[in-house]
C-alpha positions as CSV (number, residue, x, y, z in Angstrom):
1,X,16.8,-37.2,13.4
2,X,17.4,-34.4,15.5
3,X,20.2,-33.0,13.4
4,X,18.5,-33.0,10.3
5,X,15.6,-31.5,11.5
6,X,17.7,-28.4,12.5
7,X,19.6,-28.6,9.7
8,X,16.5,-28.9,7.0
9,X,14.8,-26.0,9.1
10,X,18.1,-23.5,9.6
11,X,18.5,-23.8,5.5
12,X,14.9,-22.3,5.1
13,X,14.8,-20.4,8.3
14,X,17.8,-18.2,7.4
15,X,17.3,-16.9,4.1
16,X,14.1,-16.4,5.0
17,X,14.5,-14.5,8.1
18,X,16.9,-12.3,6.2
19,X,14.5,-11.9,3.4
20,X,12.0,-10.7,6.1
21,X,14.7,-8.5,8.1
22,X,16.1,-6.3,5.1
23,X,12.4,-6.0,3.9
24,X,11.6,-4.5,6.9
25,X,15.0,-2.3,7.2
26,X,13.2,-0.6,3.8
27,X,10.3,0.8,6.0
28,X,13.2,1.7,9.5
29,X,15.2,3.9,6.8
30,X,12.1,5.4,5.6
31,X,11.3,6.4,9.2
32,X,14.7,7.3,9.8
33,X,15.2,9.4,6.6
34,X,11.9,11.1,6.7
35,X,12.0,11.7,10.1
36,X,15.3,13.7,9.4
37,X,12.9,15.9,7.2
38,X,10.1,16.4,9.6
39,X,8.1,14.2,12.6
40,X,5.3,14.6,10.1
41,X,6.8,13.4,7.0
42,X,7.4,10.5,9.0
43,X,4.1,10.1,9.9
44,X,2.5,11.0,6.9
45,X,4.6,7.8,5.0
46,X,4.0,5.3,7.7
47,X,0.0,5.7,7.3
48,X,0.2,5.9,3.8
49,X,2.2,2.9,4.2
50,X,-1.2,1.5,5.2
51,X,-2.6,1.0,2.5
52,X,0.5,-1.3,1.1
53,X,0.3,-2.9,3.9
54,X,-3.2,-4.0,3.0
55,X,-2.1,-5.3,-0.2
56,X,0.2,-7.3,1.9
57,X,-2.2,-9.0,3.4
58,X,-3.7,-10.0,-0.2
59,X,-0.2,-11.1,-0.9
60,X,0.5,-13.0,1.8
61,X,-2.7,-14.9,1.9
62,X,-2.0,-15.5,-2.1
63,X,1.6,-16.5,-1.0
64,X,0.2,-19.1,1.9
65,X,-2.2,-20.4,-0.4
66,X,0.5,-21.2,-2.6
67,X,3.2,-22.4,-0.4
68,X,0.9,-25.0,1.2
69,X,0.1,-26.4,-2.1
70,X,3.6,-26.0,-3.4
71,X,5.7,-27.3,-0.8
72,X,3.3,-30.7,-1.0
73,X,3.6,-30.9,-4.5
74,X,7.5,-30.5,-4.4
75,X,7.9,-33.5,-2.0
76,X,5.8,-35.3,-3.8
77,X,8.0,-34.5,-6.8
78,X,4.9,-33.0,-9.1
79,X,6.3,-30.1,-11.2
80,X,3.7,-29.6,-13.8
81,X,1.1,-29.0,-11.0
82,X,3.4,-26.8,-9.4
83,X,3.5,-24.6,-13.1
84,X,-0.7,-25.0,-13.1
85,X,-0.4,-23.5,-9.4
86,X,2.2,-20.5,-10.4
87,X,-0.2,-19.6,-13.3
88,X,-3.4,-19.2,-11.9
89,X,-2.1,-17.2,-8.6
90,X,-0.4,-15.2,-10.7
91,X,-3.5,-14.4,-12.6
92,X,-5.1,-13.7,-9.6
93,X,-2.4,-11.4,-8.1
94,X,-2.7,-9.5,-11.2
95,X,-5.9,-8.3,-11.1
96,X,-5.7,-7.2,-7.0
97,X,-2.7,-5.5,-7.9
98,X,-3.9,-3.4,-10.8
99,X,-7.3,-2.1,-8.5
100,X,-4.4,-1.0,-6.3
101,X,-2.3,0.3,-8.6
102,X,-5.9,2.4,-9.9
103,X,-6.8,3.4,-6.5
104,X,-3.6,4.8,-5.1
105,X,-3.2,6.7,-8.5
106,X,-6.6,8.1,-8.6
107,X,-7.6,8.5,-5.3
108,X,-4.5,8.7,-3.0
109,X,-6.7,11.7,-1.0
110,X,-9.9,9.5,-0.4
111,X,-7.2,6.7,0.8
112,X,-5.5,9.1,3.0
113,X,-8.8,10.0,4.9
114,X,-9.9,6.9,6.0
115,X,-6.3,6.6,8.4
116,X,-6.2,10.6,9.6
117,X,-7.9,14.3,9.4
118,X,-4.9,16.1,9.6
119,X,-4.1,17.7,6.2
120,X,-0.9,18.1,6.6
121,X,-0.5,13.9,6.8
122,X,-3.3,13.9,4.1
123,X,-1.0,16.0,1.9
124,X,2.0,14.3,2.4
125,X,0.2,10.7,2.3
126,X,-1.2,11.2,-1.0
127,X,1.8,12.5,-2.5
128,X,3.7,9.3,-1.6
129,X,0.8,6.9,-3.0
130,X,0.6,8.6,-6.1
131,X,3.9,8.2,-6.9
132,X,4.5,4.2,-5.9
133,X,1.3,3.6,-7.7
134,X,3.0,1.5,-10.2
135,X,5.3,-0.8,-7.5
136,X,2.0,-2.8,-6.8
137,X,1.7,-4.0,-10.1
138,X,5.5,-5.0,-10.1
139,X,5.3,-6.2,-6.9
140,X,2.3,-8.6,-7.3
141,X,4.2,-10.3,-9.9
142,X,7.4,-10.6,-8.3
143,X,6.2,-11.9,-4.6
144,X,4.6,-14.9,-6.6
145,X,8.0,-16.0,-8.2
146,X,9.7,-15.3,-5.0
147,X,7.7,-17.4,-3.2
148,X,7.3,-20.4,-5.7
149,X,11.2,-20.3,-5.5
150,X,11.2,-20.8,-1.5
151,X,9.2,-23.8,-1.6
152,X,11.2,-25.4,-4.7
153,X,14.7,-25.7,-2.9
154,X,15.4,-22.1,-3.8
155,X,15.1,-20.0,-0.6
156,X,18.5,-18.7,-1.1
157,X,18.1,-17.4,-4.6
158,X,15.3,-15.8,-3.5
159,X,16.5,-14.1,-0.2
160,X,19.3,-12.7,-2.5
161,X,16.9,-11.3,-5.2
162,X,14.8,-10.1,-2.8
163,X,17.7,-8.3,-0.7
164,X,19.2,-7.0,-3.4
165,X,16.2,-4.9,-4.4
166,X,16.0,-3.8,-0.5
167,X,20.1,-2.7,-1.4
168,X,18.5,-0.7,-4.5
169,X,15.8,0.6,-2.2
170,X,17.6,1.9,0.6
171,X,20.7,3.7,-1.5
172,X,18.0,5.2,-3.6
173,X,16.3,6.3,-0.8
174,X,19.1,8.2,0.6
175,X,20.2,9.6,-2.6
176,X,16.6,10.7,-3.8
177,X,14.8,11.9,-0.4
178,X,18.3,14.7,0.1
179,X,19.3,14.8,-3.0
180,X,22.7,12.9,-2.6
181,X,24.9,12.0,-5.8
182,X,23.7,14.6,-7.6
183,X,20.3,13.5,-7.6
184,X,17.4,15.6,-7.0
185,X,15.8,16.1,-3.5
186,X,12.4,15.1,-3.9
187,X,11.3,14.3,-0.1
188,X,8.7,11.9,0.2
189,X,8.4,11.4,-3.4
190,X,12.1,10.4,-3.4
191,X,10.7,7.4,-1.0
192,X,8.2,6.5,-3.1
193,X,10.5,6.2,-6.4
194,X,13.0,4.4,-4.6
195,X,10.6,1.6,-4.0
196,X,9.2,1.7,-7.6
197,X,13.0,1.2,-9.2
198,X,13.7,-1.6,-6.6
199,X,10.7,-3.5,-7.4
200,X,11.2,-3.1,-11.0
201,X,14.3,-4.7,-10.5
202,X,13.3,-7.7,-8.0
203,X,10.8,-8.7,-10.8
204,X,13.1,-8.4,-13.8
205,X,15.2,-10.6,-11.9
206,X,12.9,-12.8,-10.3
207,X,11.2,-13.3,-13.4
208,X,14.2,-14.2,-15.7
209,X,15.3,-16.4,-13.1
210,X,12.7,-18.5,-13.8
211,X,13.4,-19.5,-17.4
212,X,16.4,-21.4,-16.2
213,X,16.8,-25.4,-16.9
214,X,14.6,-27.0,-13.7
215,X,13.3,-24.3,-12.9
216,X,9.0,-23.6,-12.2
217,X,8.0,-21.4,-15.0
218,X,4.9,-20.0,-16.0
219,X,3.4,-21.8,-19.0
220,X,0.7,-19.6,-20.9
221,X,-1.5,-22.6,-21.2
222,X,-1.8,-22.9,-17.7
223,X,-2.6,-19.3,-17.2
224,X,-5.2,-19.0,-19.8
225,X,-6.9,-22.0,-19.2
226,X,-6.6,-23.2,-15.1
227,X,-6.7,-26.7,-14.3
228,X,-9.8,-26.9,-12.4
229,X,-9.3,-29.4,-9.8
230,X,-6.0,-27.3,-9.0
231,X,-8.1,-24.6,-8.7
232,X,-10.9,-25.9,-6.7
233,X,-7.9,-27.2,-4.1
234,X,-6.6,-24.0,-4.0
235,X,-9.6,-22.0,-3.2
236,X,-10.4,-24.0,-0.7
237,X,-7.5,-23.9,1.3
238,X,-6.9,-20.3,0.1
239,X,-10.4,-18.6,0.7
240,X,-9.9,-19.4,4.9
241,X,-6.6,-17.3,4.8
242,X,-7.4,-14.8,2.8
243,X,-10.6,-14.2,5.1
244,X,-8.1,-14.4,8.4
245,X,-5.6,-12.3,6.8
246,X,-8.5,-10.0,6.1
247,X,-10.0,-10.3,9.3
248,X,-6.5,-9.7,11.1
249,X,-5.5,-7.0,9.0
250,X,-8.1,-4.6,8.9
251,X,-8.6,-5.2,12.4
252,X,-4.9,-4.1,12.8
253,X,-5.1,-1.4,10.5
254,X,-7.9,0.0,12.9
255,X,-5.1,0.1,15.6
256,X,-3.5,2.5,13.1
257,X,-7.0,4.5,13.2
258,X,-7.8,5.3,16.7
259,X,-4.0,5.9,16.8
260,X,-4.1,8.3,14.2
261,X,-6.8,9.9,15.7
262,X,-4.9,10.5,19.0
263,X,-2.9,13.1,17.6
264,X,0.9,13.2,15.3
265,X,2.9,12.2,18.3
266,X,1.1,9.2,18.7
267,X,1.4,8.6,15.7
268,X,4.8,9.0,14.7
269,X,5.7,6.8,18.0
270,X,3.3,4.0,16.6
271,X,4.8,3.9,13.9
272,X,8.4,3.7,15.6
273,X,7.1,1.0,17.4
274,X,5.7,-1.3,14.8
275,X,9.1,-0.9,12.8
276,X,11.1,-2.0,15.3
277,X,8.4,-4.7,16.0
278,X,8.7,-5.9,12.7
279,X,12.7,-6.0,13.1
280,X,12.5,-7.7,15.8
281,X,10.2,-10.7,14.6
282,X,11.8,-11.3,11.4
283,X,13.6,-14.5,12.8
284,X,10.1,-16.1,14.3
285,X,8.7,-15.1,10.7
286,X,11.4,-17.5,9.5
287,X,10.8,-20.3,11.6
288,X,7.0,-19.8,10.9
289,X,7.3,-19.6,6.9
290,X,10.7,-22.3,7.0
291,X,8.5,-24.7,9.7
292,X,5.1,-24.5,7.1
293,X,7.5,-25.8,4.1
294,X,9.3,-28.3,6.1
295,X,6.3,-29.7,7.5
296,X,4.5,-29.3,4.3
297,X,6.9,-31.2,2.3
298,X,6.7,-33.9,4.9
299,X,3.2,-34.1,4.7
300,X,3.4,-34.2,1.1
301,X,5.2,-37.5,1.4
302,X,3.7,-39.2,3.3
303,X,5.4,-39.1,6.7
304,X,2.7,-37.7,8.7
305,X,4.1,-39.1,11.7
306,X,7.4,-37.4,11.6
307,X,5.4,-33.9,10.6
308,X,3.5,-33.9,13.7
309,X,6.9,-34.3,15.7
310,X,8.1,-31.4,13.5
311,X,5.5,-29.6,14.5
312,X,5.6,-30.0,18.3
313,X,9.9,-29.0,18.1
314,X,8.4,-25.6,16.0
315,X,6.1,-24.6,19.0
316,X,9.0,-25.2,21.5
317,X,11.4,-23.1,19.2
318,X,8.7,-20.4,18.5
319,X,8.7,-19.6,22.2
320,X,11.9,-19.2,23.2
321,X,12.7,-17.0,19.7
322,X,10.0,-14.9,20.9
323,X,11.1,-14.6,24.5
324,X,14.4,-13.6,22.4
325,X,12.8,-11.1,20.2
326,X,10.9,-9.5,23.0
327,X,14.1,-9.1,25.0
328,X,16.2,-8.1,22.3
329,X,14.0,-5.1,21.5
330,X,14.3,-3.9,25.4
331,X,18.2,-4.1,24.8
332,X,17.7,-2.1,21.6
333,X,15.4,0.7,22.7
334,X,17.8,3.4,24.0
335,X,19.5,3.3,21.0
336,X,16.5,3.3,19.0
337,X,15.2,6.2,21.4
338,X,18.4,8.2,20.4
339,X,18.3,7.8,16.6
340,X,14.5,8.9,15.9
341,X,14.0,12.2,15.5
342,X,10.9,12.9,18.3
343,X,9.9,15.8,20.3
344,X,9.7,14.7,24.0
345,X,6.3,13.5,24.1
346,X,6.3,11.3,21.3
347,X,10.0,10.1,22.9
348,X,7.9,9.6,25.7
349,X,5.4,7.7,24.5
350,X,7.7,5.0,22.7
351,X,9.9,4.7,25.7
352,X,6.7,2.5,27.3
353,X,5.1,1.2,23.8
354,X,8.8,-1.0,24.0
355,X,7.9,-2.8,27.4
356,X,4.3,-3.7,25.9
357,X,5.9,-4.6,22.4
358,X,8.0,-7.0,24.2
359,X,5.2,-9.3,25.6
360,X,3.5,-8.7,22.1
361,X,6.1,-10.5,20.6
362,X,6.3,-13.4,22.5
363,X,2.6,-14.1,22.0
364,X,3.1,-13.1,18.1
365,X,5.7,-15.8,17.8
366,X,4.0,-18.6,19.0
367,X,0.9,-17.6,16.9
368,X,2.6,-16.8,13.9
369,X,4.5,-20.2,13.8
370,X,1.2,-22.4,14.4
371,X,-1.6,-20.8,12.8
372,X,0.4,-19.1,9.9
373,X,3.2,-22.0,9.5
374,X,1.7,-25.5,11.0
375,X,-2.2,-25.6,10.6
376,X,-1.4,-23.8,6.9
377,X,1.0,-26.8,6.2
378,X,-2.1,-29.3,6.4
379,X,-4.7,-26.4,5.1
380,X,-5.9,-26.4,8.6
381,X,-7.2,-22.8,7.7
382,X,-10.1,-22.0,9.0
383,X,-9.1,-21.7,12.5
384,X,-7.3,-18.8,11.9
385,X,-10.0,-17.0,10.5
386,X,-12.6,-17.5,13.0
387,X,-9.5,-17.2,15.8
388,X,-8.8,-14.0,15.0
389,X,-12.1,-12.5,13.8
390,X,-13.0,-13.4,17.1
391,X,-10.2,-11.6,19.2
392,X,-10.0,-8.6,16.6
393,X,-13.6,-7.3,16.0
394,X,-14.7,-9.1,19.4
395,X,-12.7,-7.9,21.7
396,X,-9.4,-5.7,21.2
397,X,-11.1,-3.3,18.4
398,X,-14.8,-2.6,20.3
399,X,-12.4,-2.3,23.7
400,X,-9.6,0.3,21.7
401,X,-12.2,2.1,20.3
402,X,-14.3,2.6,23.3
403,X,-11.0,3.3,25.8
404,X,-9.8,6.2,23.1
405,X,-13.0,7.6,22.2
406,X,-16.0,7.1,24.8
407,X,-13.4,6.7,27.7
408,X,-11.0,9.0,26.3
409,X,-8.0,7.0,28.2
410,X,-4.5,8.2,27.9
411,X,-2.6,7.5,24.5
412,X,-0.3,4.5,26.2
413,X,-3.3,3.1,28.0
414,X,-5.3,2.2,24.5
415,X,-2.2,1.0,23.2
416,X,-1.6,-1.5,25.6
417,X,-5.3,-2.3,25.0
418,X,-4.4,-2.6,21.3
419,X,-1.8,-5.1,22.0
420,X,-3.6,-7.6,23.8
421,X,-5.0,-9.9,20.9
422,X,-2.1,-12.2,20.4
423,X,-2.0,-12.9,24.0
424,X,-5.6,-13.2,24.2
425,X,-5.7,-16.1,21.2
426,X,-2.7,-18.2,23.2
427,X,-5.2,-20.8,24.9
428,X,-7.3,-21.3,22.1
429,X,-4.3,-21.7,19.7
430,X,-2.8,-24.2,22.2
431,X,-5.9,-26.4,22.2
432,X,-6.4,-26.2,18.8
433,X,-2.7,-27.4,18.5
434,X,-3.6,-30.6,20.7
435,X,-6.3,-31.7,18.1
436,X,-4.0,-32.2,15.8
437,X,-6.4,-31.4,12.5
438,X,-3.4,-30.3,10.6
439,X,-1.4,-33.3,10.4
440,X,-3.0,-34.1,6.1
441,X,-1.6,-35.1,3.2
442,X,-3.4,-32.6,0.4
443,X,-2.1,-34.4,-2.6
444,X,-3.9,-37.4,-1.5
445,X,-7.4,-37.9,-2.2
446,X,-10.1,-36.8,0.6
447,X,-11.0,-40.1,2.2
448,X,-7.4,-41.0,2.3
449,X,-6.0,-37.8,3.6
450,X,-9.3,-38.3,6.4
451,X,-7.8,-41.9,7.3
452,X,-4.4,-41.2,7.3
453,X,-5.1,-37.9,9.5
454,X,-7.2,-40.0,12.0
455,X,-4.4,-42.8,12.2
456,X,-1.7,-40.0,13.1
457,X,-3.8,-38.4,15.8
């Protein structure tokens, strides 16, 4: 039993850890790039980069939503609910997208405002979210497919359409920030059309892909008219996530506030930090998204038992890849320290934001893989939502906001304030874990899913 487990989770853990890691190596060149330009071209993306990463978090909870019906519906060998599910969150995702795509092409200055008062950033902010205005349109199409593909025995076809748009991304961004090939140097703009063409192309692809014999497409009868006890399901279980996404999100983007606030060194070194923090976790993000399926399509059949014991291997393996993360990123910050382009202070300032990233991580591991992967995989949601609107607005937020602005501390002493919320959340999370609420079979009716729940406890 124990080899297949390992071998069912390493063929979804994989792809999708390498998904996550060349996603994120499209936000370390930016930094890299732009930092070759100017500290404050580098800063100016990576708030502007804000507001994408609050579409994200629509996205992701769209993507959750979906996966935890999906990966249930595929082991219980349903495809034509799987076709109802792909049509009505796309139609969702279609309608957040374009009020993003309106308001970073309208009001990219407002936007810009609400993360720093330096006009120079402002400038430079609003210029890039002008001109990727269009990629979340494209991209709230294509993450839909992508994911619908991961949870269908596809997680390889999609990690490879998925890097190959990061490939497009990074040579473009090279050739169109300096003007390589012949191309024209167009700075931060460059950036910002890189991502455009790359996402154009993930969702050509992604979207042809799907047309193929077996494959989940999207039936315009479905779209236009949603099954409504599909849709009923899937608010209910999707709501709770999008709320803690919410919740976590703009309680992280706050971080990204006070920081901003603090002045452009500590800014540029946040946003350093949080690249290489999202480098770094790209393997626990795996296990958490490979661990939800798995478990998922075990609940989906039936086996509840043998889900819970997936389950309890997950937390084990979360810890130690987060005790790996955290300690990889120690080995990796001189060199990391030597490639960014910082004046001593903000050099200064990273050096230490490593040593409280590396905790961070361990905590964000273990999190990530029960809340995000486990509960989700039984639409045990709302845990995460009251969890972390709890520990964000409750405690780290009030306490980073009062330490940089009442208490006026020093720049590294309300970051490590900032990163105390998924250490905070371990206890809870652990007791939570012990209940065991999330062992459910969705596909089965309520009273059954109750009783079999209660039997597996």
């Amino acid at each position: 039993m124990n080899r297949e487990f390992y071998k069912k989770l390493l063929s979804l853990v994989l792809p999708i850890a390498f998904q996550q890691f060349m996603l994120s190596l499209v936000s370390a060149s930016d930094a890299l790039m732009l930092g070759l330009i100017s500290q404050d071209a580098l800063s100016a993306v990576s708030l502007a980069g804000q507001v994408t990463f609050l579409f994200n978090l629509f996205l992701t909870a769209f993507s959750m939503g979906t996966s935890m019906l999906a990966a249930q519906y595929w082991g219980k060998g349903d495809k034509e609910s799987l076709e109802k599910i792909l049509a009505f969150v796309l139609r969702i995702c279609l309608i957040v997208s374009f009020v993003f795509f309106i308001g970073t092409l309208c009001f990219p200055r407002q936007l810009m405002y609400c993360f720093t008062s330096e006009s120079g950033l402002i400038n430079g902010g609003a210029a890039y979210l002008k001109a990727s205005a269009i990629s979340y349109l494209l991209c709230g199409v294509s993450q839909i497919y992508l994911c619908i593909m991961k949870n269908t025995g596809c997680a390889v076809k999609s990690t490879l359409i998925s890097s190959t748009a990061v490939i497009i991304n990074l040579s473009l961004n090279a050739a169109l920030i300096f003007g390589l090939w012949k191309f024209p140097a167009l700075g931060i703009a460059g950036a910002a059309y890189a991502t455009v063409i790359a996402r154009a192309a993930e969702m050509l692809w992604a979207v042809f892909d799907s047309t193929g014999a077996e494959r989940i497409r999207l039936r315009f009868r479905f779209f236009l008219h949603a099954d409504h006890a599909l849709k009923t399901s899937y608010r209910r279980y999707s709501l709770p996530i999008l709320g803690n996404q919410l919740a976590w999100g703009c309680g992280f983007m706050m971080y990204s506030v006070v920081m901003g606030h603090m002045g452009s060194d500590a800014v540029a070194a946040n946003s350093i930090a949080n690249i290489a923090k999202n480098l770094m976790i790209c393997f626990c993000i795996g296990i958490a998204n490979g661990g939800s399926i798995l478990i998922g399509n075990e609940l989906g059949a039936g086996k509840l038992k043998q889900a819970k014991e997936y389950g309890g291997k997950l937390c084990r393996i979360s810890i130690a890849g987060g005790i790996a993360s955290g300690a990889l990123l120690l080995l990796c910050s001189p060199v990391i320290l030597r490639v960014a382009s910082l004046n001593a202070q903000a050099s200064e300032y990273l050096t230490w934001m490593f040593f409280i990233c590396s905790y961070y991580l361990v905590g964000k591991s273990v999190n990530s893989t029960t809340i995000g992967g486990i509960f989700s995989a039984g639409g045990d949601t709302r845990f995460g939502l009251i969890c972390d609107t709890i520990t964000l607005w409750c405690v780290t937020v009030p306490l980073g906001c009062i330490a940089a602005f009442v208490l006026h501390w020093p720049v590294l002493a309300v970051y490590f304030v900032l990163n105390l919320d998924e250490i905070v959340k371990l206890p809870a999370v652990y007791k939570h874990y012990k209940e065991y609420r999330w062992v459910k079979n969705l596909t089965s009716p309520p009273d059954t899913a109750q009783k079999t729940t209660a039997e597996c406890s």
